[in-house]
C-alpha positions in Angstrom: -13.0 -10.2 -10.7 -11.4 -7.0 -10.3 -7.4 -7.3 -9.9 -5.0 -5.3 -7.6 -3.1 -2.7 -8.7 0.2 -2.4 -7.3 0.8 0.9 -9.2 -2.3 2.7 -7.5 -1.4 4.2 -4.4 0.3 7.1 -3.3 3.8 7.3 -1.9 3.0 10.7 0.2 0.8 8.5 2.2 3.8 6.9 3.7 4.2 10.3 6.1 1.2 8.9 7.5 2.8 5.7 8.6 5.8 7.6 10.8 5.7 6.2 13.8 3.1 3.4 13.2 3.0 -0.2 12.6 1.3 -1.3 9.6 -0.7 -4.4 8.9 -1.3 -5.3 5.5 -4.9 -6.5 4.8 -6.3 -7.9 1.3 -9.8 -7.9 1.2 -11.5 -9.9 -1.5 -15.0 -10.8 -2.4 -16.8 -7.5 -1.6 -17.0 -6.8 -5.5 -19.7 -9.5 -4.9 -21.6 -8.3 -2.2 -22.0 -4.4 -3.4 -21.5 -4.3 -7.6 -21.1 -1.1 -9.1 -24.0 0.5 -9.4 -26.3 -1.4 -7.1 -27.9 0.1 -4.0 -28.5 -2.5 -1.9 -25.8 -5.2 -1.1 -26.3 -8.9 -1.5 -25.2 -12.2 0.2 -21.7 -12.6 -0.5 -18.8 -14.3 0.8 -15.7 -12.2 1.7 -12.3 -13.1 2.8 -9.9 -11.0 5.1 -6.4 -12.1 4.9 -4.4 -10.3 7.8 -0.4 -10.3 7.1 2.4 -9.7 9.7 2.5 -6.0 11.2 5.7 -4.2 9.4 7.0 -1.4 12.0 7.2 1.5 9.8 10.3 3.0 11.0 12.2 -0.4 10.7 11.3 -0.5 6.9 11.9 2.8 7.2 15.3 2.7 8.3 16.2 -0.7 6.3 15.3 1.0 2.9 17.5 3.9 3.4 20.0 2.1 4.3 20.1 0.0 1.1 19.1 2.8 -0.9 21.6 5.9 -0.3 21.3 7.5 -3.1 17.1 7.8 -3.6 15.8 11.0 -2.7 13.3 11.1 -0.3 10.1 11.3 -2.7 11.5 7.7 -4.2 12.0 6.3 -0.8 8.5 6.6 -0.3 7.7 5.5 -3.7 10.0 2.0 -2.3 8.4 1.9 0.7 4.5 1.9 -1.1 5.6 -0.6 -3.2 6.4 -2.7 -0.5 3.5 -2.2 1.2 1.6 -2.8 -1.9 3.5 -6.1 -2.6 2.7 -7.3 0.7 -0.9 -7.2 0.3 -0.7 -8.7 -3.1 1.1 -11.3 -1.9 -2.1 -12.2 0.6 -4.1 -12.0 -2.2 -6.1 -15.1 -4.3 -4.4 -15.6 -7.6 -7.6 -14.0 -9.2 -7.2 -10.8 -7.6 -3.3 -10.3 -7.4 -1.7 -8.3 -9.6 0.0 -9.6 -13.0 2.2 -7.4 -14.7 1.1 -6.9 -18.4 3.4 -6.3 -21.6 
């Protein structure tokens, strides 16, 4: 199974997410239905896991507060990562992320 990578996204998206609530969704199983490579997908079993909707300018507001002195590129960057953690933390053990050494 393919694991999550909490380190993948990027922190510019969170411009996106002014004014928006945003529901964290983990998704796992689809490796199963449509491998790499294949054309046609297969029987498969997938599982949605839906966590609780964060209202972005909350977060938002919460981060800078405990963070005065990030710039606003690495309040993004702590925001992702938050939003990133989030979905891990819906995910199976087999697909969250591990951190390696």
């Amino acid at each position: 199974a393919k694991r999550f990578n909490l380190k993948s996204g990027n922190p510019r998206t969170t411009i996106y997410f002014r004014n928006s609530i945003v529901v964290p969704l983990a998704l796992m199983g689809s490796e199963e239905m449509m491998p790499v490579g294949k054309v046609l997908p297969r029987a498969a079993t997938i599982n949605l896991r839906i966590g609780k909707p964060i209202r972005h300018a909350d977060l938002e507001k919460e981060l800078r507060l405990k963070n005065l002195e990030q710039t606003e590129k690495e309040l993004q960057q702590t925001a992702l990562l938050y939003y990133m953690n989030q979905i891990n933390n819906l995910l199976e053990p087999e697909y969250a992320f591990k951190e390696t050494k």
